[in-house]
MMTF fields as JSON, N, C-alpha, C and O atoms, coordinates in Angstrom:
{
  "mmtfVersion": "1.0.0",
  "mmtfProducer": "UNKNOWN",
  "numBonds": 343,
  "numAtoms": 344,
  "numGroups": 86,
  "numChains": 1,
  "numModels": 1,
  "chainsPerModel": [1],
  "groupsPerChain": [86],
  "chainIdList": ["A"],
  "bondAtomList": [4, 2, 8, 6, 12, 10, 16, 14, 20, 18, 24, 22, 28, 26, 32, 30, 36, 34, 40, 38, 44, 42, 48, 46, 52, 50, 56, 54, 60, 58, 64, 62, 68, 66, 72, 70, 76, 74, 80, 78, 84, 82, 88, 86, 92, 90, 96, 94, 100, 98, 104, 102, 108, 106, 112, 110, 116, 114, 120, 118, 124, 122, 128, 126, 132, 130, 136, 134, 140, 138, 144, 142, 148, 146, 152, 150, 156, 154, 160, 158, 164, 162, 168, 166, 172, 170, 176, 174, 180, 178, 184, 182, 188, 186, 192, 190, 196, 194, 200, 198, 204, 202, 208, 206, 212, 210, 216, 214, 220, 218, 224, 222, 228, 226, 232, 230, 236, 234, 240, 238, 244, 242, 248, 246, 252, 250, 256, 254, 260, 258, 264, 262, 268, 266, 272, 270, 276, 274, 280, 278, 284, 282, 288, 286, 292, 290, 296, 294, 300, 298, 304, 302, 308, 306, 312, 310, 316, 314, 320, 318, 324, 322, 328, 326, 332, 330, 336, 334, 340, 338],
  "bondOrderList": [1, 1, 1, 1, 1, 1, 1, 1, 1, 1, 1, 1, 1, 1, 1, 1, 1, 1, 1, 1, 1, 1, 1, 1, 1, 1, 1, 1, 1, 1, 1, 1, 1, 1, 1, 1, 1, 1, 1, 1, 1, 1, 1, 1, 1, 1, 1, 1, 1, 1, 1, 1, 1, 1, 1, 1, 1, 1, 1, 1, 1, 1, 1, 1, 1, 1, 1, 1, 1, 1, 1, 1, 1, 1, 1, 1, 1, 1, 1, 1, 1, 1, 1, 1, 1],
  "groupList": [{"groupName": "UNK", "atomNameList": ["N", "CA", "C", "O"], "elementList": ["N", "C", "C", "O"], "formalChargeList": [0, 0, 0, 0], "bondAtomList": [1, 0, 2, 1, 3, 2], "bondOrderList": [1, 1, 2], "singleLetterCode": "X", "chemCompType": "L-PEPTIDE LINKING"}],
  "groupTypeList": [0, 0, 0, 0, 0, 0, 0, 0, 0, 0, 0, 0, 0, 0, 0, 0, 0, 0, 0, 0, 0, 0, 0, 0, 0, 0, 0, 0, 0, 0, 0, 0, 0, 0, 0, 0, 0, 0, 0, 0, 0, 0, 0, 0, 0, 0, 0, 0, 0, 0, 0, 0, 0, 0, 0, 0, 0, 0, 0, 0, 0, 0, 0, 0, 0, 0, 0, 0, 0, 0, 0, 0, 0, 0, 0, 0, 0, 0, 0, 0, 0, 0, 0, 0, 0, 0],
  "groupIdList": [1, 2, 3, 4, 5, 6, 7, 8, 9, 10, 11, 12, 13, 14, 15, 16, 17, 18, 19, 20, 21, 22, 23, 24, 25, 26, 27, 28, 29, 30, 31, 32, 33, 34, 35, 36, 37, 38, 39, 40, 41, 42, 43, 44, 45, 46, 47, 48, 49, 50, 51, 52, 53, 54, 55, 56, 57, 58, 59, 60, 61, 62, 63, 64, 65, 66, 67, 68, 69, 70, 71, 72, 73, 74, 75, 76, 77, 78, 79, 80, 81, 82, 83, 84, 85, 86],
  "secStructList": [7, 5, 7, 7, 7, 7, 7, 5, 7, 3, 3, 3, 3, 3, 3, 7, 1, 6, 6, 7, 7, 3, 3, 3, 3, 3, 3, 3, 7, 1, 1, 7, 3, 3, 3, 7, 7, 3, 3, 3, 3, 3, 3, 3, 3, 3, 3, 6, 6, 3, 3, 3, 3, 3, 3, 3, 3, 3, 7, 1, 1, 7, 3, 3, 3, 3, 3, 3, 3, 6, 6, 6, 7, 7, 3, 3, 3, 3, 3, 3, 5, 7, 1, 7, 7, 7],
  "xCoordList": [112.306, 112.44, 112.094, 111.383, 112.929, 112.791, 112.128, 112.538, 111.073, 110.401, 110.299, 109.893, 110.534, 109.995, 108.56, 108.307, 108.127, 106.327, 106.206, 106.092, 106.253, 105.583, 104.342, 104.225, 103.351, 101.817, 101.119, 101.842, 99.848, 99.31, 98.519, 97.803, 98.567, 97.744, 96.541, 96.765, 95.267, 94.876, 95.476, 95.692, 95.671, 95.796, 94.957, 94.486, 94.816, 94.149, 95.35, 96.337, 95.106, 96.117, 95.461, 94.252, 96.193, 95.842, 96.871, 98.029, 96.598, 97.258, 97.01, 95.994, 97.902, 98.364, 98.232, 98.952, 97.399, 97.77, 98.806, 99.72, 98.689, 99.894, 101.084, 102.0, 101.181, 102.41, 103.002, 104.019, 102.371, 102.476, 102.804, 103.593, 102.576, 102.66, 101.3, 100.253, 101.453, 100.964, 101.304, 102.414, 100.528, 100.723, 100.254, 99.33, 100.372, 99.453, 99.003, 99.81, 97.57, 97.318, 96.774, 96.65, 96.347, 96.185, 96.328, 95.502, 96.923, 97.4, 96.714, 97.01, 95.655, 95.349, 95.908, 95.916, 96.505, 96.73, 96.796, 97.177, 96.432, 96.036, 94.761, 94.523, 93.994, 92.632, 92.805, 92.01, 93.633, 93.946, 94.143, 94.666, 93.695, 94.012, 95.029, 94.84, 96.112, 97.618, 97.483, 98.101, 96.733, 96.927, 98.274, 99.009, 98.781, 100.093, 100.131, 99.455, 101.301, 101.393, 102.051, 101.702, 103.77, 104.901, 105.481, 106.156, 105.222, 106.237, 107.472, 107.876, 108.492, 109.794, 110.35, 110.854, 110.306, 110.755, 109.953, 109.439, 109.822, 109.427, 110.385, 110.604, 110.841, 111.135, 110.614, 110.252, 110.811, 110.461, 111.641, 112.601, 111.603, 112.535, 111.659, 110.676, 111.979, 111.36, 112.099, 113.269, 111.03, 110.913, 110.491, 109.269, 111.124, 110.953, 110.033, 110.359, 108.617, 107.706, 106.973, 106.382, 107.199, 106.259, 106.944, 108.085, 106.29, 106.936, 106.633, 105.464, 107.605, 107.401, 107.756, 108.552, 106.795, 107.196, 107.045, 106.276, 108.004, 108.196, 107.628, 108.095, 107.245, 107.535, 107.407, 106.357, 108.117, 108.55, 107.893, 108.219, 106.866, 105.714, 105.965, 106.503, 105.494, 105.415, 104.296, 103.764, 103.898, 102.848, 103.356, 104.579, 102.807, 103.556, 104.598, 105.622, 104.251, 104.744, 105.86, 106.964, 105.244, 105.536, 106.257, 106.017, 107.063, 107.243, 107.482, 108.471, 106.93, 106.613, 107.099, 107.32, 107.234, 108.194, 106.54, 105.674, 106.507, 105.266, 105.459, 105.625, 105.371, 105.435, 104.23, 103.287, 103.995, 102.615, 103.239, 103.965, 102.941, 103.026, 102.078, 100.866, 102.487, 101.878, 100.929, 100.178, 101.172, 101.002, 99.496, 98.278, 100.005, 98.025, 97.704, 96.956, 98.387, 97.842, 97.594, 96.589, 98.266, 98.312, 99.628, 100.551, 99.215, 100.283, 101.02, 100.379, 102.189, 102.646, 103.253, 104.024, 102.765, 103.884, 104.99, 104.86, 106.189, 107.371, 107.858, 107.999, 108.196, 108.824, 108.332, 108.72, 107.888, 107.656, 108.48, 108.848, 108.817, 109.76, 109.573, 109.603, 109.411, 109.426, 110.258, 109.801, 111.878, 112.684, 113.123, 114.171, 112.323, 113.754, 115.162, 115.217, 116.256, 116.834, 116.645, 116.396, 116.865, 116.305, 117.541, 117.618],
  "yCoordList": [117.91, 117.832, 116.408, 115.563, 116.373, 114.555, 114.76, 115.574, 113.912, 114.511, 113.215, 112.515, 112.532, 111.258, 111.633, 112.637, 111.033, 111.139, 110.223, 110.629, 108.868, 107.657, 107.71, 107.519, 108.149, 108.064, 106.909, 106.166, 106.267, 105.408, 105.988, 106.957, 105.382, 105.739, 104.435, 103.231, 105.209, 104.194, 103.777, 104.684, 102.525, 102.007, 101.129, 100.149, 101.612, 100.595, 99.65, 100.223, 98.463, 97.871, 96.942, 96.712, 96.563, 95.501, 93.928, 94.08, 92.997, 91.894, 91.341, 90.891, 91.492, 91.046, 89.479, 89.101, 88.571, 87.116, 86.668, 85.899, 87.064, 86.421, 86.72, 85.9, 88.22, 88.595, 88.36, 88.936, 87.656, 87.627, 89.127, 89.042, 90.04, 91.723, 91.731, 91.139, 92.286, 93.136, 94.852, 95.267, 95.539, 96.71, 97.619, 97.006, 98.396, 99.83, 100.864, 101.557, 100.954, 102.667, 103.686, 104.506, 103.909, 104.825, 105.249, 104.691, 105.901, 106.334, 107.233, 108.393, 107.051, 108.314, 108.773, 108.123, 110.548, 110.695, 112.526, 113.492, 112.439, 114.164, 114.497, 115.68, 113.683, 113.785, 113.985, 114.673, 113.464, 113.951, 112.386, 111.566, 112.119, 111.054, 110.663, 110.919, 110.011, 110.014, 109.058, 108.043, 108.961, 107.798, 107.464, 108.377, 106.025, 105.644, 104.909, 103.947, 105.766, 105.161, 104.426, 103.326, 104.645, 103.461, 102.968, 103.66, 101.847, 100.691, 100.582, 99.693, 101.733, 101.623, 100.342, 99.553, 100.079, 98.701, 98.069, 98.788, 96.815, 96.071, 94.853, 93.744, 95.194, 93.887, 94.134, 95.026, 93.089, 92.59, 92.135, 91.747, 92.173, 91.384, 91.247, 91.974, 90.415, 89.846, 91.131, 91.511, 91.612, 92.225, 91.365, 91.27, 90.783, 89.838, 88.891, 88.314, 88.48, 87.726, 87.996, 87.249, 89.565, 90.153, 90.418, 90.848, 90.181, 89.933, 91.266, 91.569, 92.63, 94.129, 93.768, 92.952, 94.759, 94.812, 96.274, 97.019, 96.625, 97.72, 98.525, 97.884, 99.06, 99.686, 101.017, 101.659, 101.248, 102.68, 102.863, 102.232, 103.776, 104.038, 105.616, 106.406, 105.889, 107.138, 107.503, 106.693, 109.032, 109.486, 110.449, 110.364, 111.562, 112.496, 113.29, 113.801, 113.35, 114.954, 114.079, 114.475, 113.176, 112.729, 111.14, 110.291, 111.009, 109.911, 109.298, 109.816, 108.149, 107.75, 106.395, 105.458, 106.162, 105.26, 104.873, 105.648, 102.961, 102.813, 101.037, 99.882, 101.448, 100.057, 99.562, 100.342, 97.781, 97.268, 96.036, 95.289, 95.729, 94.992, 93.584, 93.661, 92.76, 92.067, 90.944, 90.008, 91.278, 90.635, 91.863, 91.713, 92.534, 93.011, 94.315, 95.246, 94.234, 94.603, 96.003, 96.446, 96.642, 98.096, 98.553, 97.887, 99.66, 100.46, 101.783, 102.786, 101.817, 103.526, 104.134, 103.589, 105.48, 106.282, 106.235, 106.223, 106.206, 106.484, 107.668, 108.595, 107.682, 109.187, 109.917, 109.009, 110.693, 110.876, 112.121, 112.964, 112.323, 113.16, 113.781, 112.877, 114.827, 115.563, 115.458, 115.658, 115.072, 115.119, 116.493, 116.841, 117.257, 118.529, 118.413, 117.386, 119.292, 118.934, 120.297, 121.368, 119.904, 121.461, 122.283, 123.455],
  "zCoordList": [101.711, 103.153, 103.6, 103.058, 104.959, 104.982, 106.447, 107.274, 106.616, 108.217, 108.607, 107.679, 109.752, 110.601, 111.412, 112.078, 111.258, 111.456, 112.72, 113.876, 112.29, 113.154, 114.296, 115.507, 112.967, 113.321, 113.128, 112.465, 113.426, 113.203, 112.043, 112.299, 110.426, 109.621, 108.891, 108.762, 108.513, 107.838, 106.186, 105.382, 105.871, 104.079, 103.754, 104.332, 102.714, 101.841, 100.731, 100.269, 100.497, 100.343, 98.98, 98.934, 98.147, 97.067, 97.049, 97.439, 96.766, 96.736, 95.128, 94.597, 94.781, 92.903, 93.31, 94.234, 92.713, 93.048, 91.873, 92.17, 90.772, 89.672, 90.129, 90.205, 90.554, 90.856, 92.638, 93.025, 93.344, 94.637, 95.157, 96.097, 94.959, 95.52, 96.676, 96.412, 97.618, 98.422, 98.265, 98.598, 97.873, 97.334, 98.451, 98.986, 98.867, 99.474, 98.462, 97.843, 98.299, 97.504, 97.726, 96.816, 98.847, 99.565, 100.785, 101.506, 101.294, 102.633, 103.3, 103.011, 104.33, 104.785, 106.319, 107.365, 105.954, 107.016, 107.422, 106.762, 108.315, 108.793, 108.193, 107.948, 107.953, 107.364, 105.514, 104.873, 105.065, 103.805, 103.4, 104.155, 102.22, 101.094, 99.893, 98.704, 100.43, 99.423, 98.51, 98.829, 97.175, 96.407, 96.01, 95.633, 96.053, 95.876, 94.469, 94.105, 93.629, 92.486, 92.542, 92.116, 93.255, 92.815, 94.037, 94.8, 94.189, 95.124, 94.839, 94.089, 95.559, 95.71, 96.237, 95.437, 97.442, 97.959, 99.06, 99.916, 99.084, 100.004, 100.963, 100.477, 102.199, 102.905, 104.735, 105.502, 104.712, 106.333, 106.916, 106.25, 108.412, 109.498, 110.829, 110.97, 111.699, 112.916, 114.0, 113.955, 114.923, 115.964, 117.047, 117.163, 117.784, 118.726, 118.27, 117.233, 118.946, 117.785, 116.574, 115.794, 116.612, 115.348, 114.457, 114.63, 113.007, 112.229, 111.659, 111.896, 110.649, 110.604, 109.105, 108.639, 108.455, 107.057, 106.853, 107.46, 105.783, 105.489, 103.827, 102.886, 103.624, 102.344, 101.569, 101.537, 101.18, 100.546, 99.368, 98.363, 99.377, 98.209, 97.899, 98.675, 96.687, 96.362, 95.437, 94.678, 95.562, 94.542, 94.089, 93.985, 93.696, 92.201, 93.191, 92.737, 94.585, 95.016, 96.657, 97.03, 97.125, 98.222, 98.184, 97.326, 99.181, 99.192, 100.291, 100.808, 101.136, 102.197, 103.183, 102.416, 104.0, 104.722, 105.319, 105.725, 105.148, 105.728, 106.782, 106.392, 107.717, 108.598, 108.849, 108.979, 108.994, 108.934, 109.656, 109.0, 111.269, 111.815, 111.667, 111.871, 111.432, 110.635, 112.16, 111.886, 113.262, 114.38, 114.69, 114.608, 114.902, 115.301, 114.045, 114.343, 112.597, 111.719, 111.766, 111.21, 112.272, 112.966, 111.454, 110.983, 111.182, 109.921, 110.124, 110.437, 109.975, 110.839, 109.676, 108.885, 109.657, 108.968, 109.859, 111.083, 109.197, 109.78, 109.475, 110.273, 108.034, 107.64, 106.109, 105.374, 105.4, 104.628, 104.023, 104.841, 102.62, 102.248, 100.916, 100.082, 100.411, 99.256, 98.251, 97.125, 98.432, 97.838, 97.79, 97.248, 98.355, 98.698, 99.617, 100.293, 99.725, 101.083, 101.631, 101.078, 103.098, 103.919, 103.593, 103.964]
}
């Protein structure tokens, strides 16, 4: 099932310096803790002056749409999805 969310969540985030990665690995949200194993994709584009980055993470069961405004550092679920279809 594919659901659009766009909540404000907290992450915890890692920065690889060899590899220049900014990673996310944990997502919390609805009072629950999503450790993130795999970084599907990462890109950004400009929203008037703020600059929005995106990235698509997953853990064993879920997989998650995550925005991080990089102007006041604020992070949103957007959509998160099981890989079922309804």
């Amino acid at each position: 099932m594919h659901q659009k969310i766009n909540q404000k969540v907290s992450v915890i985030t890692v920065f690889d310096q060899k590899k220049s990665l900014v990673m996310p690995i944990k997502i919390k949200w609805q009072g629950k803790v999503h450790p993130i194993k795999k970084l599907g994709y990462h890109h950004h584009y400009r929203q008037g002056r703020d600059l929005i980055h995106i990235f698509s993470v997953a853990n064993q069961s879920l997989a998650f749409r995550l925005r991080l405004n990089s102007t006041n550092l604020h992070w949103l679920l957007e959509e998160v999805s099981d890989g079922q279809v309804n």
